[in-house]
N, C-alpha and C positions, 0 to 999 in steps of 0.2 A: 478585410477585417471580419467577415461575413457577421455582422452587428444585427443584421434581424434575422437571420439564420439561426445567432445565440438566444434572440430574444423569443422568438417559435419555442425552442426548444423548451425553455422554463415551460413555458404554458404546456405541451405535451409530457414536461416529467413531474412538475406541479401542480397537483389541482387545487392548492391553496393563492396563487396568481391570479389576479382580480384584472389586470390591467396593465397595458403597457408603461405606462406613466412610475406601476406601481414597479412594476420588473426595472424597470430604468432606473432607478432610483434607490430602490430596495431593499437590492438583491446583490448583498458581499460577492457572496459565491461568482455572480457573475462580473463584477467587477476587475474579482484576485483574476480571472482568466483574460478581461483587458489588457490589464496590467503589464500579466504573465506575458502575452505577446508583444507590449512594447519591448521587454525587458530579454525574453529569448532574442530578437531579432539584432538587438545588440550584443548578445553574446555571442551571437552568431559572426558577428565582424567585430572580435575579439576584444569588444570597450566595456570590458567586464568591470572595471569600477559602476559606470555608471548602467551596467545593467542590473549588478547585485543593492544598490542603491533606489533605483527601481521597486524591485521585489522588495528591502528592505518598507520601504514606502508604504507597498502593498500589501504587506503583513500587518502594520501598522491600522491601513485601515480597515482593512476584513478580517485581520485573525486568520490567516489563511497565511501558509508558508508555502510558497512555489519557486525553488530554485530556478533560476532562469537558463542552464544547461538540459532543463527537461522538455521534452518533446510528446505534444498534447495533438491529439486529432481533433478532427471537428467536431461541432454541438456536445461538448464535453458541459459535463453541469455537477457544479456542488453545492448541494442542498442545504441549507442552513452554515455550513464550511466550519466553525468556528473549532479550531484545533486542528485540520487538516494541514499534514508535510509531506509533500512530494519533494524527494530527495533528486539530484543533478542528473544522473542517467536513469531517469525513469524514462520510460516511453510508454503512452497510452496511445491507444487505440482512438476511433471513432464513435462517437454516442455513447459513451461512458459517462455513468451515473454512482458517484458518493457521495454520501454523506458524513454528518461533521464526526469529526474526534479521528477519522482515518489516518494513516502514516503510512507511506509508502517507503521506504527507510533502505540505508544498504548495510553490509555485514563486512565491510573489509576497509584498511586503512590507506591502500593502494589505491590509485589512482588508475581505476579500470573500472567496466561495467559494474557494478554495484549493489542496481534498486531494480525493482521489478518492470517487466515487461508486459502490460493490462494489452490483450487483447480487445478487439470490438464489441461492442455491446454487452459491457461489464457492470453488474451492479456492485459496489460495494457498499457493505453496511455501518452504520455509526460505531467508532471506535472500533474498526478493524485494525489490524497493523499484519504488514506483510513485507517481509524482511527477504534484500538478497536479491542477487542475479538472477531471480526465476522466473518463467514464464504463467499467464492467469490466461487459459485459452477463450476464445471469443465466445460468447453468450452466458460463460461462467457468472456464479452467481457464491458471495463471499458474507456469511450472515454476519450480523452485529457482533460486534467484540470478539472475533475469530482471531487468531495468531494464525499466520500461513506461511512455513517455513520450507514447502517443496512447491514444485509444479502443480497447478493445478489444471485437468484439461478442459476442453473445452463439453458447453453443454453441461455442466456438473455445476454441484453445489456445495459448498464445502461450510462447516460451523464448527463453532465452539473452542473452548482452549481452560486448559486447564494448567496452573502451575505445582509444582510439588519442590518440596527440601532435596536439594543434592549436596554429599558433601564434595569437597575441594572445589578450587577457586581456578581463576584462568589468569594465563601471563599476557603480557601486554600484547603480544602480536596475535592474539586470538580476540583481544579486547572486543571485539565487534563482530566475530565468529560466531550472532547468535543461531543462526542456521545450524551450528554445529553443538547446541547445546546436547546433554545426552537428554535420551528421553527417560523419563521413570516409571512407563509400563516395559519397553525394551528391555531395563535392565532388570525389571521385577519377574520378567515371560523367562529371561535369561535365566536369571537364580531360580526359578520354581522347575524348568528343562533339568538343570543340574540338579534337584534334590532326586527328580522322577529316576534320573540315571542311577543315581546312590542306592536309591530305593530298589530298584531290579538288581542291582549287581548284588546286594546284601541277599535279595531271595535266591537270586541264581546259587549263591555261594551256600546255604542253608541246604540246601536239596543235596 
């Protein structure tokens, strides 16, 4: 169960951890990852009622939503937790560090790979959300309230998100294609490309 291996860890990604007493007790984040391992290990020998009853359980008391199909390495910690979802085929890495309001979420209604794959020694930041079969290469680092819709590699640092108005709507099998939203400087680079073309062919044709 490596239970003081979990409990080191607070203290090295915490320095607000006063005490083992206090970490034992605490500390959500490290409980939902308890849990989580009762509740994988039975989904692992396919008693998926009572592994998602489990995790049901465990959301309840941390605030913390951890599918029990997802696969977590060691000394994984989440900090404060309250609003974190790790969706079923996510797979994290070792020493992997978020914080609360994150979502690791999938984009597809199939029943295939899904949700991201966190490399080792990943920070994520509060209210990140990171959608999709993608890979977050090891030592990457993911700011606060970022949207991460592609690969990210390793050693890099990715931030920010921005939304804009697009018009039309999406049909139902795309329902969760958010990876495949269009983008709104893409399509703004697009349109400004095509005026510049207009622009030269009008002087060509003048001359």
């Amino acid at each position: 169960m490596h239970i003081i291996e979990d409990l080191k860890t607070v203290f090295i990604k915490d320095p607000a951890a006063k005490s083992f007493l206090e970490v034992l007790f605490c500390y959500p984040g490290l409980h939902a990852i308890w849990l989580h391992r009762a509740a994988h290990k039975l989904w692992s020998w396919k008693l998926y009622f009572f592994a998602r009853f489990i995790s049901h359980i465990s959301r309840g008391l941390t605030g913390i939503e951890i599918h029990p199909g997802a696969t977590i390495g060691r000394r994984f910690f989440i900090d404060h937790g309250m609003g974190v979802v790790i969706g079923e085929t996510t797979e994290i890495g070792d020493d992997v560090l978020i914080y609360q309001g994150v979502v690791l979420g999938g984009t597809s209604l199939e029943k295939k790979k899904r949700h991201p794959t966190i490399g080792h020694d990943v920070v994520i930041g509060a209210g990140a959300i990171i959608l999709g079969a993608i890979n977050i290469g090891a030592h990457a680092r993911i700011g606060a309230g970022s949207v991460v819709l592609k690969d990210v590699p390793a050693n890099s640092t990715m931030f920010g998100a921005l939304a804009h108005s697009s018009r039309g709507g999406s049909t139902d099998a795309s329902l969760l294609d958010h990876n495949k939203v269009r983008d709104f400087y893409e399509d703004e680079i697009a349109l400004i490309k095509r005026d510049i073309v207009q622009i030269k062919k009008s002087l060509e044709d003048e001359k």
